[in-house]
C-alpha positions as a Markdown table, in Angstrom:
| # | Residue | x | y | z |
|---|---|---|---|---|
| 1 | Unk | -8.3 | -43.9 | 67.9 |
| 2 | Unk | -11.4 | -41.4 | 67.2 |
| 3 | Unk | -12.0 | -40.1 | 63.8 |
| 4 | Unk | -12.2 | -36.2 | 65.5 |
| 5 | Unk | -8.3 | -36.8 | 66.6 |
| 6 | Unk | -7.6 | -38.2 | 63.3 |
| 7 | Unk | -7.8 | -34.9 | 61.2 |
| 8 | Unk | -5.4 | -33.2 | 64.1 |
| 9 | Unk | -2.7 | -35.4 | 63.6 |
| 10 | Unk | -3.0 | -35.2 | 59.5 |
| 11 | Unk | -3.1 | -31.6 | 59.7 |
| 12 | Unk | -0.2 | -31.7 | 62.4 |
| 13 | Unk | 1.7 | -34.2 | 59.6 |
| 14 | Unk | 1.4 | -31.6 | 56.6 |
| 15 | Unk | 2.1 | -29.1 | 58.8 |
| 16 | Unk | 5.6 | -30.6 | 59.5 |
| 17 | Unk | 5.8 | -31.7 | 55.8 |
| 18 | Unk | 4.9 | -28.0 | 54.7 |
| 19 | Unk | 8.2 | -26.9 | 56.9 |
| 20 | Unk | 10.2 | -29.2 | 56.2 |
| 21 | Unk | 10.3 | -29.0 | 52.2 |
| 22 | Unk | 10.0 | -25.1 | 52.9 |
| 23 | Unk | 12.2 | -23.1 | 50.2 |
| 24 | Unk | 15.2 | -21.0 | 52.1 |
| 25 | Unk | 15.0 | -17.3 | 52.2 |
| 26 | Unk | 15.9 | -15.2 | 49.3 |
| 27 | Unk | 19.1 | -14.7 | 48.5 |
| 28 | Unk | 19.1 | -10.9 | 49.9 |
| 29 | Unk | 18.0 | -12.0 | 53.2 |
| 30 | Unk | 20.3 | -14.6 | 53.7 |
| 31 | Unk | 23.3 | -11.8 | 53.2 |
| 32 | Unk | 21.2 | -10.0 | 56.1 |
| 33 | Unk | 21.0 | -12.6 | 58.4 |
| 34 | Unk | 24.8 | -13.1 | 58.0 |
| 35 | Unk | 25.9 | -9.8 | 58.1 |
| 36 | Unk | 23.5 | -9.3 | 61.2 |
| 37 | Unk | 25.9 | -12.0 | 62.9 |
| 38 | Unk | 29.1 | -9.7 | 62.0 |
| 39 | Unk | 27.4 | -6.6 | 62.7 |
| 40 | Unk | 26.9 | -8.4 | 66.3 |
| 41 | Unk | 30.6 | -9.6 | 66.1 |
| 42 | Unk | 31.7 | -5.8 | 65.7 |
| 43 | Unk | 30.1 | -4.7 | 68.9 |
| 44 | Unk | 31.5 | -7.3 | 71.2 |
| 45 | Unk | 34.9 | -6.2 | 69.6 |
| 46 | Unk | 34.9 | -2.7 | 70.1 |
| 47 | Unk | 33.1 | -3.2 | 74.0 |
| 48 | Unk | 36.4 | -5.6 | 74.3 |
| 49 | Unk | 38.8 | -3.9 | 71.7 |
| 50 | Unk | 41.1 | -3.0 | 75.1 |
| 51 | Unk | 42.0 | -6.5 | 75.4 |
| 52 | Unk | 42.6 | -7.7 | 71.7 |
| 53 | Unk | 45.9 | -5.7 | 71.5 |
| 54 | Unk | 49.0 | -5.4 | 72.9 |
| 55 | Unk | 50.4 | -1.8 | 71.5 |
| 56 | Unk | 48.8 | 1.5 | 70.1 |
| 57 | Unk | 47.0 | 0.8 | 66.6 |
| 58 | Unk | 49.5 | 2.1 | 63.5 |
| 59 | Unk | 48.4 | 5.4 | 61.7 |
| 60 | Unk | 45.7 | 4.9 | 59.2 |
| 61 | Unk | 48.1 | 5.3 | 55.8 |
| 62 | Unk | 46.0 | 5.3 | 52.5 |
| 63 | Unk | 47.4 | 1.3 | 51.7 |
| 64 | Unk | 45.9 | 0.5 | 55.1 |
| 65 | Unk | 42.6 | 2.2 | 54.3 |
| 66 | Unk | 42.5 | 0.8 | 51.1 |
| 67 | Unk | 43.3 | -2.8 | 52.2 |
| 68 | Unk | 40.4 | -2.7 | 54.7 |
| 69 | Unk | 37.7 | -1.1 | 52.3 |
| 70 | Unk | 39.1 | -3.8 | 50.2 |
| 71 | Unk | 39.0 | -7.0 | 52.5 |
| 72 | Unk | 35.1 | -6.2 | 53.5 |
| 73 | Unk | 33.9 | -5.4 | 49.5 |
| 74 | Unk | 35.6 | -8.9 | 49.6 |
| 75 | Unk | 33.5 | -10.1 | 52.4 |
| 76 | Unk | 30.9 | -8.5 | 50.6 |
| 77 | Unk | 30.6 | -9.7 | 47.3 |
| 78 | Unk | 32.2 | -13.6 | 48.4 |
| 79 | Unk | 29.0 | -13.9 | 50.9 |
| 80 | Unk | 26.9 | -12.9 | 47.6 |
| 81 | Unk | 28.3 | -14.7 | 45.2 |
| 82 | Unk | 28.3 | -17.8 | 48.0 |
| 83 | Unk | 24.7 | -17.2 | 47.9 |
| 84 | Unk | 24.2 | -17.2 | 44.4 |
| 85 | Unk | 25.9 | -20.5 | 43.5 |
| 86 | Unk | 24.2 | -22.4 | 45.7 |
| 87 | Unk | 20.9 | -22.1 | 43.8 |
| 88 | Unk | 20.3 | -24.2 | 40.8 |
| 89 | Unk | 20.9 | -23.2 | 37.5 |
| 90 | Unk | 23.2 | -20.4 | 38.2 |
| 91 | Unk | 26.5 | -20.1 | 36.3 |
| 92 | Unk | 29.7 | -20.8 | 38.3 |
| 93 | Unk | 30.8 | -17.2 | 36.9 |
| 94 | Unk | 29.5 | -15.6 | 39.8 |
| 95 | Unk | 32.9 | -17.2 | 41.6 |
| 96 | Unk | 34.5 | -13.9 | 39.9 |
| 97 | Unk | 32.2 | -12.3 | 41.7 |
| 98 | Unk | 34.8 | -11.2 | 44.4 |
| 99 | Unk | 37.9 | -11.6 | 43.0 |
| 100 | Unk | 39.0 | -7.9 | 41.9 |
| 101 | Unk | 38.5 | -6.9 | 45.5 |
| 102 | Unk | 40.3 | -9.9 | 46.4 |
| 103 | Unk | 43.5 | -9.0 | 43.9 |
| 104 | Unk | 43.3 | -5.2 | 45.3 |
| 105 | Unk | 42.8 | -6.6 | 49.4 |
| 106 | Unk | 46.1 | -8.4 | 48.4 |
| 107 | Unk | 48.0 | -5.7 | 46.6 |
| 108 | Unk | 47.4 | -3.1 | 49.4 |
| 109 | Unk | 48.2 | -5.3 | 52.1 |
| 110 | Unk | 51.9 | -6.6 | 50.1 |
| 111 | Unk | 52.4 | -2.4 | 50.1 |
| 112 | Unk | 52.0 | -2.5 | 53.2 |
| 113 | Unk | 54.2 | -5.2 | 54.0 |
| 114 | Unk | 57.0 | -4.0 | 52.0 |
| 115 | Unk | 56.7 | -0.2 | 54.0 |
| 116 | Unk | 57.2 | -2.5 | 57.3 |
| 117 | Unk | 60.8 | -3.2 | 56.2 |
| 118 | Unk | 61.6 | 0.4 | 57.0 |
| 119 | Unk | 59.8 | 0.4 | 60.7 |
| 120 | Unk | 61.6 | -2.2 | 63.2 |
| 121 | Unk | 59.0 | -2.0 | 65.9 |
| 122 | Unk | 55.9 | -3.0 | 63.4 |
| 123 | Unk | 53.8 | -5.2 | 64.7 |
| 124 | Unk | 53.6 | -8.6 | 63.5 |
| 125 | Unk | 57.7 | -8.4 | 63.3 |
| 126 | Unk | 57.7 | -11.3 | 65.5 |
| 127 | Unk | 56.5 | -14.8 | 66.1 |
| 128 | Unk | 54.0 | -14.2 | 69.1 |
| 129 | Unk | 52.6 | -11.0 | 67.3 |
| 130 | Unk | 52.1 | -12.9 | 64.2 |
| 131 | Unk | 50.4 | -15.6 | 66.1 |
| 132 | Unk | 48.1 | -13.7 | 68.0 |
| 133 | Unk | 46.5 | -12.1 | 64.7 |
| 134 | Unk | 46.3 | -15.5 | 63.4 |
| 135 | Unk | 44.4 | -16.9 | 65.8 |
| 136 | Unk | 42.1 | -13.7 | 66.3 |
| 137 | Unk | 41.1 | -14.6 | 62.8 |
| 138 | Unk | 40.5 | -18.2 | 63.4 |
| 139 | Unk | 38.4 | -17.5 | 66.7 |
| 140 | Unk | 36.5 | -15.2 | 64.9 |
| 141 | Unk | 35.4 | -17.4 | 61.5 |
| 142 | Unk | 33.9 | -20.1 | 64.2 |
| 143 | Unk | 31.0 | -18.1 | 64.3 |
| 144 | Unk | 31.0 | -16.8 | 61.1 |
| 145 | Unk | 31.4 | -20.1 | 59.6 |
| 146 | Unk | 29.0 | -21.7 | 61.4 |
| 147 | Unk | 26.1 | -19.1 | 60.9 |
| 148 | Unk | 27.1 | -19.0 | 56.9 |
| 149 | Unk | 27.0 | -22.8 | 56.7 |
| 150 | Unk | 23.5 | -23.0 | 58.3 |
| 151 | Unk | 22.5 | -20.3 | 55.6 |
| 152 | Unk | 24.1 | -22.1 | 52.6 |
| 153 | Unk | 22.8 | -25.6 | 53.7 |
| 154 | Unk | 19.6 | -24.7 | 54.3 |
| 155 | Unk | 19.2 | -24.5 | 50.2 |
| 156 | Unk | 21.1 | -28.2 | 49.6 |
| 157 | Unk | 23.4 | -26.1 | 47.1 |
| 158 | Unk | 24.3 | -28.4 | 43.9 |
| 159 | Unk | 28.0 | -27.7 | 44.4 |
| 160 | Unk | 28.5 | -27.3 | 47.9 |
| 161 | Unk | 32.4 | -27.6 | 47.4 |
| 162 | Unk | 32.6 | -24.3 | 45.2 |
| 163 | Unk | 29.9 | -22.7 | 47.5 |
| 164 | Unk | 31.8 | -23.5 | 50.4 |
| 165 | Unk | 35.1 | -22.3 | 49.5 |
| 166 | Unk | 33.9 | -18.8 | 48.1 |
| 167 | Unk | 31.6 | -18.5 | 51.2 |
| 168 | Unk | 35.0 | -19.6 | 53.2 |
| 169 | Unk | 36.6 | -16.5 | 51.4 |
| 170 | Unk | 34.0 | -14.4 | 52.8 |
| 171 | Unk | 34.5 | -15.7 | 56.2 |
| 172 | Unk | 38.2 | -15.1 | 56.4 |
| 173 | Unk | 37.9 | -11.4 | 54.9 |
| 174 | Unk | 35.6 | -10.4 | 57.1 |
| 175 | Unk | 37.0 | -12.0 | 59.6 |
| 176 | Unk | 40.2 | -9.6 | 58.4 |
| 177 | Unk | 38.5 | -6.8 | 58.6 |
| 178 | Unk | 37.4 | -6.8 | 62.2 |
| 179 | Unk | 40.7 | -7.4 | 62.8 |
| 180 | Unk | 41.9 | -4.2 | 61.0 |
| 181 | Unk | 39.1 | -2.1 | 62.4 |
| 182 | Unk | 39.7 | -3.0 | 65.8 |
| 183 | Unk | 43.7 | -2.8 | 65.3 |
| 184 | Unk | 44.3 | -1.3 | 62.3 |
| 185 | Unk | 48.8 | -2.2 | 61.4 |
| 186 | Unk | 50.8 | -2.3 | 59.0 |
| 187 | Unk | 51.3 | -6.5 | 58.3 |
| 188 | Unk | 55.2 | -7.3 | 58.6 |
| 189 | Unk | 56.1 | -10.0 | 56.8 |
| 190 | Unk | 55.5 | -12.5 | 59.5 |
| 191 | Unk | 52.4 | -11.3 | 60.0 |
| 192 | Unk | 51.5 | -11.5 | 56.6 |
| 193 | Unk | 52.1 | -15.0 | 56.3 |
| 194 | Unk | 50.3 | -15.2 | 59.8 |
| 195 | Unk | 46.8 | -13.8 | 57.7 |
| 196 | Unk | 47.6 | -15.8 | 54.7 |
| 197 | Unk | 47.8 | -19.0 | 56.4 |
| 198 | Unk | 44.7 | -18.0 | 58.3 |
| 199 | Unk | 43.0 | -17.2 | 54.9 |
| 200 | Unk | 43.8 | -20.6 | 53.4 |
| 201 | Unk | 43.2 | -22.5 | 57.0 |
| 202 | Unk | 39.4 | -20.7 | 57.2 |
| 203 | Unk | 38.8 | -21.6 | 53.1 |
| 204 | Unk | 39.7 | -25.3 | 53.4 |
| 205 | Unk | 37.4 | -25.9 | 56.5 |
| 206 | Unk | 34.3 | -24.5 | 55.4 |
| 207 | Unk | 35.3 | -25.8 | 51.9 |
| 208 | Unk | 35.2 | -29.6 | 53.4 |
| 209 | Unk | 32.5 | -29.0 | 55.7 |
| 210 | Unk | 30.3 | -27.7 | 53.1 |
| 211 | Unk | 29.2 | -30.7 | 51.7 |
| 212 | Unk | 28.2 | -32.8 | 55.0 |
| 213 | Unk | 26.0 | -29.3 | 55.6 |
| 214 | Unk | 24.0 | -29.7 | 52.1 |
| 215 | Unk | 23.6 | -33.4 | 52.8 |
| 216 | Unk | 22.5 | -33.4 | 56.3 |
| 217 | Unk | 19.8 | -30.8 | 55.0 |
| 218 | Unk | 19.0 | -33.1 | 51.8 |
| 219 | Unk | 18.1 | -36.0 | 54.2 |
| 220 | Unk | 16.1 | -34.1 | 56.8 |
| 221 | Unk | 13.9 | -32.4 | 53.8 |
């Protein structure tokens, strides 16, 4: 080998080194890149919001407002909060972070439920309604999920469990949202076991898969 090639490949070896041990983006930018993949999410539901349901959306009461407004500051502050725990030395009180959007998402959403009882034709009132909106939320969190755990692994987080559940949380509630904003209804109570078991089923995953994510990016650094 000559010696002139010999500088080329060291530099071309610290240059990999140098990107590989490269720190992740801040913590702001992170939430930006996310929210960048649901902002993208949003359009290709509203270009295809025609095919998503299968009746006229239900009136916009204030409990439906208020459960929307509530499930995306949920989204919101989970995804930040996700963020934050998965850098060192940060206390695991930021998993509070969410949660009094999460208790008002809930309570709105159980209002609601409870106004259904009085309307026969809600939607949801059956099994194949009640179905359909769980599976719309598990179709969208794939994509969701996957772009937040890319985010979150690329710092190794120190509790990848706790960082993946609350990042999980902000999966599902978005994923909630977009469901409400491109068929906003009143959940029967079907239906609102339909979301709930989505909620838990979205957590859970990303909770588990959390982990292999910070390890694979441990061993590649």
């Amino acid at each position: 080998m000559s010696n002139r090639r010999r500088p080329r490949i060291l530099e071309s070896a610290l240059a990999e080194g140098v990107w590989a041990f490269r720190p992740p983006p801040a913590v702001a930018v992170r939430t930006a890149l996310w929210f960048l993949v649901v902002a993208v999410l949003v359009s290709l539901l509203y270009a295809t919001a025609h095919r998503v349901t299968l009746k006229p959306a239900d009136p916009l009461t204030s409990y439906l407002w208020t459960a929307m407004l509530a499930s995306a500051a949920t989204a919101v502050l989970a995804t930040l909060a996700a963020f934050e725990l998965g850098q060192r030395e940060r206390s695991t009180w930021w998993v509070l972070l969410p949660m009094p959007a999460l208790g008002l998402w809930f309570a709105a959403t159980g209002v609601g439920c409870v106004d259904t009882l009085f309307a026969p034709d809600s939607w949801g009132i059956v099994r194949s309604e009640a179905l359909r909106c769980l599976m719309f939320i598990v179709a969208v969190s794939l994509p969701l999920s996957a772009a937040l755990l890319a985010l979150v692994g690329w710092a190794a987080p120190p509790r990848p469990g706790l960082v993946g559940a609350v990042g999980g949380l902000a999966i599902a509630a978005a994923a909630v949202s977009l469901l409400t904003l491109v068929h906003p209804h009143n959940s029967a109570l079907l239906d609102m076991v339909a979301h709930g078991a989505g909620v838990a089923a979205v957590v859970s995953v990303n909770l588990i898969l959390a982990g292999p994510a910070a390890r694979h990016r441990t061993v590649d650094a």
